[in-house]
PyMOL Python script that loads the backbone (N, CA, C, O; Angstrom):
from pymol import cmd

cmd.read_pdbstr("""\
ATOM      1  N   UNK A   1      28.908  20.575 164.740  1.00  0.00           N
ATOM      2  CA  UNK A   1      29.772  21.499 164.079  1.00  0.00           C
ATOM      3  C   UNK A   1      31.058  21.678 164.872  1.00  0.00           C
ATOM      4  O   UNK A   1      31.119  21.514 166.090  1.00  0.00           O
ATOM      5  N   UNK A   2      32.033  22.010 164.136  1.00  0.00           N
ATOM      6  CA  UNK A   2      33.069  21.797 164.721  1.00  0.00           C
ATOM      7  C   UNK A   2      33.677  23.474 164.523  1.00  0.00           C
ATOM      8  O   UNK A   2      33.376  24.232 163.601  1.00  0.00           O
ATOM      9  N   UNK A   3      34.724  23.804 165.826  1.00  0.00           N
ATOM     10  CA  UNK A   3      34.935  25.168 165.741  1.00  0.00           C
ATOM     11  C   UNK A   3      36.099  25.001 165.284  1.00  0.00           C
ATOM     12  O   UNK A   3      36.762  24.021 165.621  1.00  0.00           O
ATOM     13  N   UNK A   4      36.728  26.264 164.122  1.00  0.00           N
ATOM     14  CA  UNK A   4      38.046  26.446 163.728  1.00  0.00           C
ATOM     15  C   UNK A   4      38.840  27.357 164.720  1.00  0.00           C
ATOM     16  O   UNK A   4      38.498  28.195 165.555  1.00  0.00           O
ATOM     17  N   UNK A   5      40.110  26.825 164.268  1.00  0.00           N
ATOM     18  CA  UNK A   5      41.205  27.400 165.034  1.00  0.00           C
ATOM     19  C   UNK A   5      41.400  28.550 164.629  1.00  0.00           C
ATOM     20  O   UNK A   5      41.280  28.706 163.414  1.00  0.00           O
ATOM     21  N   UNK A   6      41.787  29.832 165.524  1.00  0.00           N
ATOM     22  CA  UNK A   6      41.668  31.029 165.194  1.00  0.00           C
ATOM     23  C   UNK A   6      43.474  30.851 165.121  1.00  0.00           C
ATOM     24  O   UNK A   6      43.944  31.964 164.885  1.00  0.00           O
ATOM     25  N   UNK A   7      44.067  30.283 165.192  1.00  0.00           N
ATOM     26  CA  UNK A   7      45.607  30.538 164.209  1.00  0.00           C
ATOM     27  C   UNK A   7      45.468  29.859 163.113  1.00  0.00           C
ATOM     28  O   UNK A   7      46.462  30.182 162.463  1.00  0.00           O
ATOM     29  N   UNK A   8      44.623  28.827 162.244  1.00  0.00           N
ATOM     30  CA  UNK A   8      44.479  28.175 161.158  1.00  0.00           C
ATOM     31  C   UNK A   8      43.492  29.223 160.511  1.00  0.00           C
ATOM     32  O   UNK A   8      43.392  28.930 159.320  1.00  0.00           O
ATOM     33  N   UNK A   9      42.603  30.500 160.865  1.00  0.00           N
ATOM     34  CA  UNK A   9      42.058  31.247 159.966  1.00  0.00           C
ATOM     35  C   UNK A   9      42.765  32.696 160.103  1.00  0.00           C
ATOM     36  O   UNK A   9      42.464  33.593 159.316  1.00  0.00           O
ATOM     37  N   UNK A  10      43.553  32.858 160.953  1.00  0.00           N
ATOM     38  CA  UNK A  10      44.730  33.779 160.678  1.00  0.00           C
ATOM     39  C   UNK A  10      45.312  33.256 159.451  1.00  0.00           C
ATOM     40  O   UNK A  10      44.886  33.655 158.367  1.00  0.00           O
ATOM     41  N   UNK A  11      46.314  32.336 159.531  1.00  0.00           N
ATOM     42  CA  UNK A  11      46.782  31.597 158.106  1.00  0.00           C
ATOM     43  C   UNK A  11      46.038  31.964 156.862  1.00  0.00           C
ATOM     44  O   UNK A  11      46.186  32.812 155.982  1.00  0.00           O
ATOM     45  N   UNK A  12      45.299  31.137 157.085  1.00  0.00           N
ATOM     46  CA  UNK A  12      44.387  31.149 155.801  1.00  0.00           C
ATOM     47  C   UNK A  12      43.717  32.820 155.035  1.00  0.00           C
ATOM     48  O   UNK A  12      43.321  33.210 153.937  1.00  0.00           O
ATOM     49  N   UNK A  13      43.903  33.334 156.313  1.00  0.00           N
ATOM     50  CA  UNK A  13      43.068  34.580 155.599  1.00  0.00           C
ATOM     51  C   UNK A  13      44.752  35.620 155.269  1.00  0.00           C
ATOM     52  O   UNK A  13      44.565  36.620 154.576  1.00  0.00           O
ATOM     53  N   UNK A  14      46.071  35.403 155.685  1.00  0.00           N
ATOM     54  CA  UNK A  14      47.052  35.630 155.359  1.00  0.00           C
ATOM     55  C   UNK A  14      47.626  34.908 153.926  1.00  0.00           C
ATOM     56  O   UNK A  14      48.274  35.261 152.941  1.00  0.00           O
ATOM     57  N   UNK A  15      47.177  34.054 154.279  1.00  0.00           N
ATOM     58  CA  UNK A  15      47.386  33.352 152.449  1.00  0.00           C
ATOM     59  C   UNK A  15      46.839  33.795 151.561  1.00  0.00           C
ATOM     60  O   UNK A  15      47.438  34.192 150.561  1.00  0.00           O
ATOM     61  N   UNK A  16      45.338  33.848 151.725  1.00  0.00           N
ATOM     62  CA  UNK A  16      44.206  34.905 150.538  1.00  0.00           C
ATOM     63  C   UNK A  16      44.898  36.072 150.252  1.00  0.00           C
ATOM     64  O   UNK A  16      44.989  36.332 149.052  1.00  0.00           O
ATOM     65  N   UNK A  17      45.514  36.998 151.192  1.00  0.00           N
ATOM     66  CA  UNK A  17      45.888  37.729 150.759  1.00  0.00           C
ATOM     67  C   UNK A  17      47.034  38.470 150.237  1.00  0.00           C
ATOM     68  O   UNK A  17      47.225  39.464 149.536  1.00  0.00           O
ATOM     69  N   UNK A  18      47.871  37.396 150.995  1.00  0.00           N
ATOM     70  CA  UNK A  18      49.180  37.340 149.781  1.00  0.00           C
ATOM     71  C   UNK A  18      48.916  36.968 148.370  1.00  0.00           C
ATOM     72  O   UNK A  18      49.491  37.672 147.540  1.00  0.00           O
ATOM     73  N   UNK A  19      48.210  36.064 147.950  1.00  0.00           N
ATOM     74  CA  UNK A  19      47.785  35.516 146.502  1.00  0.00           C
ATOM     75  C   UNK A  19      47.337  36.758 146.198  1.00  0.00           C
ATOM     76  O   UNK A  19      48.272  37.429 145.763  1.00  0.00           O
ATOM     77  N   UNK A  20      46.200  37.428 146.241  1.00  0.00           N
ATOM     78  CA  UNK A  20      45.196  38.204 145.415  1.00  0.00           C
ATOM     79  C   UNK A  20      46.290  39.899 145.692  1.00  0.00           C
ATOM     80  O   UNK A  20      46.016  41.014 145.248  1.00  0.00           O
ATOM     81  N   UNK A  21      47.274  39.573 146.392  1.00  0.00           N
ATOM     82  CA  UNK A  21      47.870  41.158 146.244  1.00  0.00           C
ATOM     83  C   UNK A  21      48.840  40.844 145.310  1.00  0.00           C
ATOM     84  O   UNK A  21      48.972  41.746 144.483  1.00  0.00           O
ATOM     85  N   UNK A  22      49.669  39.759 145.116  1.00  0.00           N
ATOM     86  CA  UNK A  22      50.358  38.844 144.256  1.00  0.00           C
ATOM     87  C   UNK A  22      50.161  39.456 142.824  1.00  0.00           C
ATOM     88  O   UNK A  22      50.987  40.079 142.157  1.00  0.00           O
ATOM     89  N   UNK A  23      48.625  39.067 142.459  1.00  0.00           N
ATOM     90  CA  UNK A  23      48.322  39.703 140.988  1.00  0.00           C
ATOM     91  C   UNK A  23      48.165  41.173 140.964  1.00  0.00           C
ATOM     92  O   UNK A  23      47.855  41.616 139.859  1.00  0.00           O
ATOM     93  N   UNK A  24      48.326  42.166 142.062  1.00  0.00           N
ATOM     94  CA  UNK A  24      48.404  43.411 141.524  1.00  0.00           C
ATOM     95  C   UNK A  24      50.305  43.881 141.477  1.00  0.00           C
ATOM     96  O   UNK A  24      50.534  45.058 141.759  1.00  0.00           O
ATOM     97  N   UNK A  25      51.045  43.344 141.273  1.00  0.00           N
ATOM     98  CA  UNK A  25      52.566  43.555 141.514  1.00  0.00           C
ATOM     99  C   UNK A  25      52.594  43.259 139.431  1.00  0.00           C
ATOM    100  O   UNK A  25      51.981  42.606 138.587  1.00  0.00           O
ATOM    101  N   UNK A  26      53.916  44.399 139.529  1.00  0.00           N
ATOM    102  CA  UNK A  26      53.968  44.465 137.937  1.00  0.00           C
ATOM    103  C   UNK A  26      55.525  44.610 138.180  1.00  0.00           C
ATOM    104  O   UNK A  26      56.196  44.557 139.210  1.00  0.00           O
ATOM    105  N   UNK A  27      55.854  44.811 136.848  1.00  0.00           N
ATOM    106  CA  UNK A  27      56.999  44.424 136.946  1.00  0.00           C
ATOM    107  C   UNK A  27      57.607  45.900 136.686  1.00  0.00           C
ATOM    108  O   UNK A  27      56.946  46.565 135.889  1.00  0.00           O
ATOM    109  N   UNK A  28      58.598  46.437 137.152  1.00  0.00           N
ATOM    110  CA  UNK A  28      59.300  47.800 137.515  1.00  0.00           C
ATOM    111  C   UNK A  28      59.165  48.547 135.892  1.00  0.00           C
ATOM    112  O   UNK A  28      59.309  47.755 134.961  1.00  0.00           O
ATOM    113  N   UNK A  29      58.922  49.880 135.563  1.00  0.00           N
ATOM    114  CA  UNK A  29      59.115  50.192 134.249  1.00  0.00           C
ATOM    115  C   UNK A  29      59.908  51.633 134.429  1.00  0.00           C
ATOM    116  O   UNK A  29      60.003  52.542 133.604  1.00  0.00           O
ATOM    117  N   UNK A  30      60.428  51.557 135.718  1.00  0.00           N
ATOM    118  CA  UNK A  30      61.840  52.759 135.467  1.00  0.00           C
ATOM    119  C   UNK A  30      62.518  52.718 135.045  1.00  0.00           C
ATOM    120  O   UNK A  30      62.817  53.907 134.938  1.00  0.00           O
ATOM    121  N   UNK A  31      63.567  51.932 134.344  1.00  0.00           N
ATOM    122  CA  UNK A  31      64.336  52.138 133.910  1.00  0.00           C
ATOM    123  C   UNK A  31      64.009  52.628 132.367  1.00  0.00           C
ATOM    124  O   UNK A  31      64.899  53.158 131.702  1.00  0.00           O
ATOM    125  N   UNK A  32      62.751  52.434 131.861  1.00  0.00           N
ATOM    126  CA  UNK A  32      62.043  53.091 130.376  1.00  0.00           C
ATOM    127  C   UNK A  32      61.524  54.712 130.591  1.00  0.00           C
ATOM    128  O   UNK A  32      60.941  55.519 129.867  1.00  0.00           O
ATOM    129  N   UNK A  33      62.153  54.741 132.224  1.00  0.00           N
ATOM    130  CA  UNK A  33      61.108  56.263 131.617  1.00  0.00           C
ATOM    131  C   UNK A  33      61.290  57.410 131.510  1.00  0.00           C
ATOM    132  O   UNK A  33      62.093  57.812 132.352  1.00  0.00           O
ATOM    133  N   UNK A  34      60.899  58.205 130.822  1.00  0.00           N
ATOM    134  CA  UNK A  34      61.430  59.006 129.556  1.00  0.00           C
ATOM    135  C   UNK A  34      61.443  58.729 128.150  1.00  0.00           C
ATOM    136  O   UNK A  34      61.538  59.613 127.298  1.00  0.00           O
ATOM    137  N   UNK A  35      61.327  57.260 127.856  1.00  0.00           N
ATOM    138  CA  UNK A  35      62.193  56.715 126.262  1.00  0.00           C
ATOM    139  C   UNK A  35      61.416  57.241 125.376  1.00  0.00           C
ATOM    140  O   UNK A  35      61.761  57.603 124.251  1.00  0.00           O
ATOM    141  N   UNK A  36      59.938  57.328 126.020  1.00  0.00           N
ATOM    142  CA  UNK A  36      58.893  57.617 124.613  1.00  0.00           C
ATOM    143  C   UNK A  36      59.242  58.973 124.347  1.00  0.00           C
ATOM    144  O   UNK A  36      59.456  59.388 123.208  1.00  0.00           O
ATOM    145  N   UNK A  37      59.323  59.880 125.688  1.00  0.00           N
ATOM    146  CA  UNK A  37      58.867  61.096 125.235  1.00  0.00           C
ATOM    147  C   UNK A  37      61.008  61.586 124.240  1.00  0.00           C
ATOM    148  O   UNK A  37      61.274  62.161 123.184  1.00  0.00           O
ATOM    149  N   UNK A  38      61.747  61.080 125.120  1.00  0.00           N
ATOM    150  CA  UNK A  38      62.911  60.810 124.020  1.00  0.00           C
ATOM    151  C   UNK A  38      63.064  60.954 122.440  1.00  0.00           C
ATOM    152  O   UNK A  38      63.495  61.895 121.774  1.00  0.00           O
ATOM    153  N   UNK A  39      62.524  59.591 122.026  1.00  0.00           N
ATOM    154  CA  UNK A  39      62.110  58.791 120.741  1.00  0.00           C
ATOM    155  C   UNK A  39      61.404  59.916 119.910  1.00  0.00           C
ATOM    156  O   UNK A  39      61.766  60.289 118.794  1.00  0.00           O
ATOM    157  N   UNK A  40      60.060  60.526 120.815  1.00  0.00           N
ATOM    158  CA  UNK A  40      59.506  61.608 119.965  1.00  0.00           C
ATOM    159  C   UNK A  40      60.164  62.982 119.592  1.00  0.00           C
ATOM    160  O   UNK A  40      59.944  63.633 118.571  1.00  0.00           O
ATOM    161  N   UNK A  41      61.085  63.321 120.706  1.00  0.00           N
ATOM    162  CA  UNK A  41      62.033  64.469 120.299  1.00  0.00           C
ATOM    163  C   UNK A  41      63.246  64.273 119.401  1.00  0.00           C
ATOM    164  O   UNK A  41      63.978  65.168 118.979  1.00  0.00           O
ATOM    165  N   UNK A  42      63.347  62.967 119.174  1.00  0.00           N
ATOM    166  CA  UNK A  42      64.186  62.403 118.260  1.00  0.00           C
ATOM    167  C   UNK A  42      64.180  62.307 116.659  1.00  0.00           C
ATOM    168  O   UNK A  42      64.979  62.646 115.786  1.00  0.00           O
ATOM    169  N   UNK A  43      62.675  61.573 116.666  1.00  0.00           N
ATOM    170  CA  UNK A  43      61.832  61.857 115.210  1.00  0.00           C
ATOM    171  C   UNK A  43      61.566  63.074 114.804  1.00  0.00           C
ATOM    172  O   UNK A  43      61.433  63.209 113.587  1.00  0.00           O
ATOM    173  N   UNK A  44      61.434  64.125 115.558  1.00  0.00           N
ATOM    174  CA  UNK A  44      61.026  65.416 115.082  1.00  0.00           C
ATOM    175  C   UNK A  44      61.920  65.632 114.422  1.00  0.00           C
ATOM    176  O   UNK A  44      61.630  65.757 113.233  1.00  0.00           O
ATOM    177  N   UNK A  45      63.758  65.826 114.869  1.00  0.00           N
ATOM    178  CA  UNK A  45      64.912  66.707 114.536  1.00  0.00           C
ATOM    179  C   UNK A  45      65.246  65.697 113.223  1.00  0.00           C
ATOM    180  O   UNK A  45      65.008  64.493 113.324  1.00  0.00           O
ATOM    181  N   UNK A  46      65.730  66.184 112.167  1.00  0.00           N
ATOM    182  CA  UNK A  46      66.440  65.222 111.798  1.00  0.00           C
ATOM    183  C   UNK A  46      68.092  65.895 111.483  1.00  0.00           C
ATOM    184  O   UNK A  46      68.340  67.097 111.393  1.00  0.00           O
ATOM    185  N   UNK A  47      68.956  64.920 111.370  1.00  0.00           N
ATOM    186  CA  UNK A  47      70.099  65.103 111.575  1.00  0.00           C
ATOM    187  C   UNK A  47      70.723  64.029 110.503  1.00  0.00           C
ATOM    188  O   UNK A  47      70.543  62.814 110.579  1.00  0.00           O
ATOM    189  N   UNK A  48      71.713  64.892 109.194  1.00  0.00           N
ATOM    190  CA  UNK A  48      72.338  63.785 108.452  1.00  0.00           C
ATOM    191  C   UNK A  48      73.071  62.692 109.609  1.00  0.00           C
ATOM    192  O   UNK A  48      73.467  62.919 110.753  1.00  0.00           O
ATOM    193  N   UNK A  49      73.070  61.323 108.734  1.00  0.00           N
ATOM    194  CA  UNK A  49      74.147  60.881 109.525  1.00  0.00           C
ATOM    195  C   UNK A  49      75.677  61.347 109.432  1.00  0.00           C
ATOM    196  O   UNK A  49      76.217  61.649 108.368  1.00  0.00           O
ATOM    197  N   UNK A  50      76.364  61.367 110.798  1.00  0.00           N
ATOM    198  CA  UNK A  50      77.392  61.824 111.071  1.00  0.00           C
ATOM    199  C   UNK A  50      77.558  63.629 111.042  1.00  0.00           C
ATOM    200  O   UNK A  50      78.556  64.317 110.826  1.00  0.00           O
ATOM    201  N   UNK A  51      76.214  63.997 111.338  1.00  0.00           N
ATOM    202  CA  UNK A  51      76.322  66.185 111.320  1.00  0.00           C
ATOM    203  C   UNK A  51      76.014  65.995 112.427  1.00  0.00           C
ATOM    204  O   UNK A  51      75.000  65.318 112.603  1.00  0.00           O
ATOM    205  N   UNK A  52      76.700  66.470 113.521  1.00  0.00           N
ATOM    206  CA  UNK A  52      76.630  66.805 114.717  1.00  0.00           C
ATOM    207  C   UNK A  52      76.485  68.767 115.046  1.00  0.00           C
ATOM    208  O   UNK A  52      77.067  69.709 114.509  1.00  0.00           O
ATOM    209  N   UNK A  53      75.641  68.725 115.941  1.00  0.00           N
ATOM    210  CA  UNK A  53      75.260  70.338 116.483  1.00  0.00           C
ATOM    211  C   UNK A  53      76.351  70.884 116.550  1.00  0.00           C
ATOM    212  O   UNK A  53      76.994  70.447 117.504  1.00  0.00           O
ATOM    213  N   UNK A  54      76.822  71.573 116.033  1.00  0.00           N
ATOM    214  CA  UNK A  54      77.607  72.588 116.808  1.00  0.00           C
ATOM    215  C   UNK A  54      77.580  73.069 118.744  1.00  0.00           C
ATOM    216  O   UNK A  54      76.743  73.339 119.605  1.00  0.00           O
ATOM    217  N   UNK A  55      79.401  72.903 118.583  1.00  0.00           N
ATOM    218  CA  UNK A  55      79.620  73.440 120.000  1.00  0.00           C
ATOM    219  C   UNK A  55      78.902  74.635 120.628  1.00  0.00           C
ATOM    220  O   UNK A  55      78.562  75.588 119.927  1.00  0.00           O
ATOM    221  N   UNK A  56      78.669  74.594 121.954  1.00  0.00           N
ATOM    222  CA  UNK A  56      78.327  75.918 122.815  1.00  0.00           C
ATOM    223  C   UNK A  56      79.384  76.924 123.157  1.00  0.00           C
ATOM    224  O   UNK A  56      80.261  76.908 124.021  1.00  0.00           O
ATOM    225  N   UNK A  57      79.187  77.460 122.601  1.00  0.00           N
ATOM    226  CA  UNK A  57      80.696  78.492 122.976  1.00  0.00           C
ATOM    227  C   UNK A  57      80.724  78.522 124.402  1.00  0.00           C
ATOM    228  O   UNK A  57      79.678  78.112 124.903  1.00  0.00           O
ATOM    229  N   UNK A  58      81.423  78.810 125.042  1.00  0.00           N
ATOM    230  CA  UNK A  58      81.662  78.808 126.692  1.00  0.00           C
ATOM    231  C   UNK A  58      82.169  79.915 127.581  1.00  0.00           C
ATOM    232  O   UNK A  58      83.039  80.201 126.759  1.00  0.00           O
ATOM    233  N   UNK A  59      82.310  80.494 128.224  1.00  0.00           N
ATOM    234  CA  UNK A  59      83.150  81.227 128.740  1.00  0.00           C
ATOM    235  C   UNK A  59      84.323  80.960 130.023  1.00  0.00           C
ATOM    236  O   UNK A  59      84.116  80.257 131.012  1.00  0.00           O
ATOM    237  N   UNK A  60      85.108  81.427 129.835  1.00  0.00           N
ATOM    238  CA  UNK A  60      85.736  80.971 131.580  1.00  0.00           C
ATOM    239  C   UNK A  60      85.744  81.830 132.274  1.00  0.00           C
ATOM    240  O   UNK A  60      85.108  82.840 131.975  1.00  0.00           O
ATOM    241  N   UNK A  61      86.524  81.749 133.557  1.00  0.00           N
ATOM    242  CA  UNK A  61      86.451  82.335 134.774  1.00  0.00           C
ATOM    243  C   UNK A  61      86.775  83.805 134.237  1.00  0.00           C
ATOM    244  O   UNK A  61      85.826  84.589 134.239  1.00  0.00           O
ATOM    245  N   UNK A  62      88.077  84.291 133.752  1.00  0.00           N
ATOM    246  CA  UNK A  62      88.758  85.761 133.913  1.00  0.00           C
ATOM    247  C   UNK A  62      88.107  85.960 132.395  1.00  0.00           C
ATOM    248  O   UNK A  62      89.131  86.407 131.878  1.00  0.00           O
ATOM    249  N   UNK A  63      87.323  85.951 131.515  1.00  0.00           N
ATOM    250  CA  UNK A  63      86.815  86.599 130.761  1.00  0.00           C
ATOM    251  C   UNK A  63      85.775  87.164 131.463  1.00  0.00           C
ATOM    252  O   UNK A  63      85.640  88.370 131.672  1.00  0.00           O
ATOM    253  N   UNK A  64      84.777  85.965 131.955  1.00  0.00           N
ATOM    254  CA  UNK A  64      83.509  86.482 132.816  1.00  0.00           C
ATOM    255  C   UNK A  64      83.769  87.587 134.101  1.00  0.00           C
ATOM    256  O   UNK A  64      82.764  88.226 134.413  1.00  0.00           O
ATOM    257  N   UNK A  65      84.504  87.756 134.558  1.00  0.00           N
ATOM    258  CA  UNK A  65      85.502  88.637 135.515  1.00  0.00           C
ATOM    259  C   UNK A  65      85.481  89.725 134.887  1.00  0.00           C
ATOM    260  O   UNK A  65      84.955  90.751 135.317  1.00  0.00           O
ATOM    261  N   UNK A  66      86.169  89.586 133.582  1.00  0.00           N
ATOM    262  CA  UNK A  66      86.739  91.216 133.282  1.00  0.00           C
ATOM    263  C   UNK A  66      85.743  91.870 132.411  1.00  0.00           C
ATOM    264  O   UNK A  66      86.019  92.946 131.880  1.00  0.00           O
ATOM    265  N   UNK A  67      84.171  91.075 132.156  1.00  0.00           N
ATOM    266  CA  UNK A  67      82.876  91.838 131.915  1.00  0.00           C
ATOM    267  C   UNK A  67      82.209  92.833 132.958  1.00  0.00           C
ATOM    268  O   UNK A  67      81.610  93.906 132.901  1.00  0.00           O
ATOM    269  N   UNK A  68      82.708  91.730 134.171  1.00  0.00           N
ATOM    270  CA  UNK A  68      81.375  91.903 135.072  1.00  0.00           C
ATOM    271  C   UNK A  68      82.338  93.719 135.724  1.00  0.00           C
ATOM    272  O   UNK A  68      81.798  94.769 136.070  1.00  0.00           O
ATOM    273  N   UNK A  69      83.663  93.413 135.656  1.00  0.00           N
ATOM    274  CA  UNK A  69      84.496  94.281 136.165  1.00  0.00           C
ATOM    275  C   UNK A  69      83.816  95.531 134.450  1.00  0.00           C
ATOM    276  O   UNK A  69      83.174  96.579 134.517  1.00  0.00           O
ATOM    277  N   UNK A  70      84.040  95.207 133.897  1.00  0.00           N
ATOM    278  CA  UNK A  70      83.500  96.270 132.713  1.00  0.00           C
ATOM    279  C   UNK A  70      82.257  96.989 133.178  1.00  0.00           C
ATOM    280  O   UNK A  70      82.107  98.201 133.333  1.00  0.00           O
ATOM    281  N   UNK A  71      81.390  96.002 133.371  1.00  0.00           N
ATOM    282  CA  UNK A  71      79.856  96.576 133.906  1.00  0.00           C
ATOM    283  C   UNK A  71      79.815  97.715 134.762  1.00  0.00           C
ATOM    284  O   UNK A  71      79.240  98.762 134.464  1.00  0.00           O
ATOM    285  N   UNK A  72      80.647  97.431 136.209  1.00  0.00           N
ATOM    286  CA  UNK A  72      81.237  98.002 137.290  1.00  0.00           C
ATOM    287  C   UNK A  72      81.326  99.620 136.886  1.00  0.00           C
ATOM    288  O   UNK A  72      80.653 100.626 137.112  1.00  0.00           O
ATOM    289  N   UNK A  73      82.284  99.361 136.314  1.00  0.00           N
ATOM    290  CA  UNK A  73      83.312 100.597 135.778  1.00  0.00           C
ATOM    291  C   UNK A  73      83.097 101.327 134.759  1.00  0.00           C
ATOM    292  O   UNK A  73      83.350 102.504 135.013  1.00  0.00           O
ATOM    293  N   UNK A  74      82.679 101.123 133.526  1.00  0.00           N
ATOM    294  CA  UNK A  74      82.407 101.804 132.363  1.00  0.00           C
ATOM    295  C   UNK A  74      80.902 102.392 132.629  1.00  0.00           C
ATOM    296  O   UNK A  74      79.953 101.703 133.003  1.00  0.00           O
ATOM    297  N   UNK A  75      80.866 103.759 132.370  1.00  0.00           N
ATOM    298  CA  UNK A  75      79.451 104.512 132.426  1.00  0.00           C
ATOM    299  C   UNK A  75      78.945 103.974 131.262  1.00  0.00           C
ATOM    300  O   UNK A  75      79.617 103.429 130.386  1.00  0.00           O
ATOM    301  N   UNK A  76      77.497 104.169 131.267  1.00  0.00           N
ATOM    302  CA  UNK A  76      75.946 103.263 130.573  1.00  0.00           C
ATOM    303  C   UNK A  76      76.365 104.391 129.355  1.00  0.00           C
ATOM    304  O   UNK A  76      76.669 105.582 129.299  1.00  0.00           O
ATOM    305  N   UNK A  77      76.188 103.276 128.445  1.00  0.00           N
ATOM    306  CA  UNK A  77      76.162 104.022 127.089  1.00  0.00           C
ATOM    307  C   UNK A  77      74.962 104.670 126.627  1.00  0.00           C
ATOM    308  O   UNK A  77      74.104 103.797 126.496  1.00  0.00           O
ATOM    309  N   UNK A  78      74.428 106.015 126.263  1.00  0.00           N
ATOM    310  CA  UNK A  78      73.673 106.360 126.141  1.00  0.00           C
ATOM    311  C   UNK A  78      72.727 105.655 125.270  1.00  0.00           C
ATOM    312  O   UNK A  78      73.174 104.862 124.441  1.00  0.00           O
ATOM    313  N   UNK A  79      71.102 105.920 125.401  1.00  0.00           N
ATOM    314  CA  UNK A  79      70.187 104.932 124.527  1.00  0.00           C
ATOM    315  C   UNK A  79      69.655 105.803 123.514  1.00  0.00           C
ATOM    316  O   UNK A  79      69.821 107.022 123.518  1.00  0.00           O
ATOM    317  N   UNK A  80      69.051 105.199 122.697  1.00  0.00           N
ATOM    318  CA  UNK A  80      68.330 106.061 121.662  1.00  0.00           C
ATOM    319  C   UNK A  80      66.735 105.872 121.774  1.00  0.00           C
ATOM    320  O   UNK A  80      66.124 104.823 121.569  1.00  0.00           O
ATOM    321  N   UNK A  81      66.311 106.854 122.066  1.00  0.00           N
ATOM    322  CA  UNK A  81      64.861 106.197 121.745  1.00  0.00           C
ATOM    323  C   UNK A  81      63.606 106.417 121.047  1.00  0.00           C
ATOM    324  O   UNK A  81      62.770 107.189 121.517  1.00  0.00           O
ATOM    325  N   UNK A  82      63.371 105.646 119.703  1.00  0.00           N
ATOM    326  CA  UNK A  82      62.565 106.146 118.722  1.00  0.00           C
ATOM    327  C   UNK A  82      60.893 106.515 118.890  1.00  0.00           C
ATOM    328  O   UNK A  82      60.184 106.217 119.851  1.00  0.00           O
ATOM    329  N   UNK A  83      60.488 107.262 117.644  1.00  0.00           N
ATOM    330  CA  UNK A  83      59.233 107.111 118.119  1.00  0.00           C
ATOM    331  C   UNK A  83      58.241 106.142 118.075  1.00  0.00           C
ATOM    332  O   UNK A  83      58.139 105.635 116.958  1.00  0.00           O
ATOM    333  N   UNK A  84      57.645 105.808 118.728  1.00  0.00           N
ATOM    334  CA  UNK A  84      56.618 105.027 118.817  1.00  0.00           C
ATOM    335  C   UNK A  84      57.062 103.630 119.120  1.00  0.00           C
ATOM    336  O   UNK A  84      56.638 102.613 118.570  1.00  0.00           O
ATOM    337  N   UNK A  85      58.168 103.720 120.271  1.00  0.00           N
ATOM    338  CA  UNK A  85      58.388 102.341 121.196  1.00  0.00           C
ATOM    339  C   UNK A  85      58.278 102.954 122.534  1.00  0.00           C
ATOM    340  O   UNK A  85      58.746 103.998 122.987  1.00  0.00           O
ATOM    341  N   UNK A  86      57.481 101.963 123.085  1.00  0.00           N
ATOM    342  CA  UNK A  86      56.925 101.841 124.271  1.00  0.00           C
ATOM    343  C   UNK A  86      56.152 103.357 125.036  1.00  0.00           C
ATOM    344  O   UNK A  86      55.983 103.619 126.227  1.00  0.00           O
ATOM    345  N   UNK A  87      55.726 104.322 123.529  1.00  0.00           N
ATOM    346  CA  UNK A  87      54.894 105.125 123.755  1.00  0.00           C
ATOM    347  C   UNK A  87      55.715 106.320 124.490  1.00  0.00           C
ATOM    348  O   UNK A  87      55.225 106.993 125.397  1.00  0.00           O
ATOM    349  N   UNK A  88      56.951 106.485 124.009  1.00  0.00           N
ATOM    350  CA  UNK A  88      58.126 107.894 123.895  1.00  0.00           C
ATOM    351  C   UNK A  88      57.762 108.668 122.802  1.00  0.00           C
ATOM    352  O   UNK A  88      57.872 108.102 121.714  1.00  0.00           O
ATOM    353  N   UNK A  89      57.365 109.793 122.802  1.00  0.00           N
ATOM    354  CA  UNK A  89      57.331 110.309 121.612  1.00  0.00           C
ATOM    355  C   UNK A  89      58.026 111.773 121.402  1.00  0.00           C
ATOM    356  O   UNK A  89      57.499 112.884 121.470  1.00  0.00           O
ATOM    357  N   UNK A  90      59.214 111.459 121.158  1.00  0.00           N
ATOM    358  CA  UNK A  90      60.578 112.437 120.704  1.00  0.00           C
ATOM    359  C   UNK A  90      60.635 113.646 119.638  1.00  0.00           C
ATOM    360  O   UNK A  90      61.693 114.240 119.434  1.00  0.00           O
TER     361      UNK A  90
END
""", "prot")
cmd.dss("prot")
cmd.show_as("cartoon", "prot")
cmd.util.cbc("prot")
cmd.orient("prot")
């Protein structure tokens, strides 16, 4: 009997296992993901062609300013409170 070379079964057992890890490698599917769950929020809505959502109204800087400055400054407007919410009974 003849003895093997322990750098020819290094090799060899480095080859086995490049091959057999070989077949667990797939091929990338990020750039799909999301599409399904997409597609399904898509089918739900329907939308004539060419009706687009309506805009978000927006606010800018010195409107949002001269609320928050409102908040500040203007005393709490008095509340009303009827009977039989949240167990007030007037």
């Amino acid at each position: 009997m003849t003895r093997s070379n322990p750098k020819t079964a290094l090799t060899l057992s480095a080859l086995v296992l490049a091959v057999s890890l070989g077949g667990c490698a797939s091929p990338s599917s990020e750039g799909d993901f999301g599409n399904s769950v997409r597609a399904m929020i898509a089918s739900q809505k329907y939308r004539p062609v060419g009706e687009e959502p309506p805009a978000v109204p927006t606010m800018d800087g010195a409107r949002a300013a001269g609320s928050v400055e409102r908040q500040r400054t203007a005393p709490p407007a008095p509340q009303r409170i009827y009977q039989g919410m949240g167990g007030a009974e007037l």
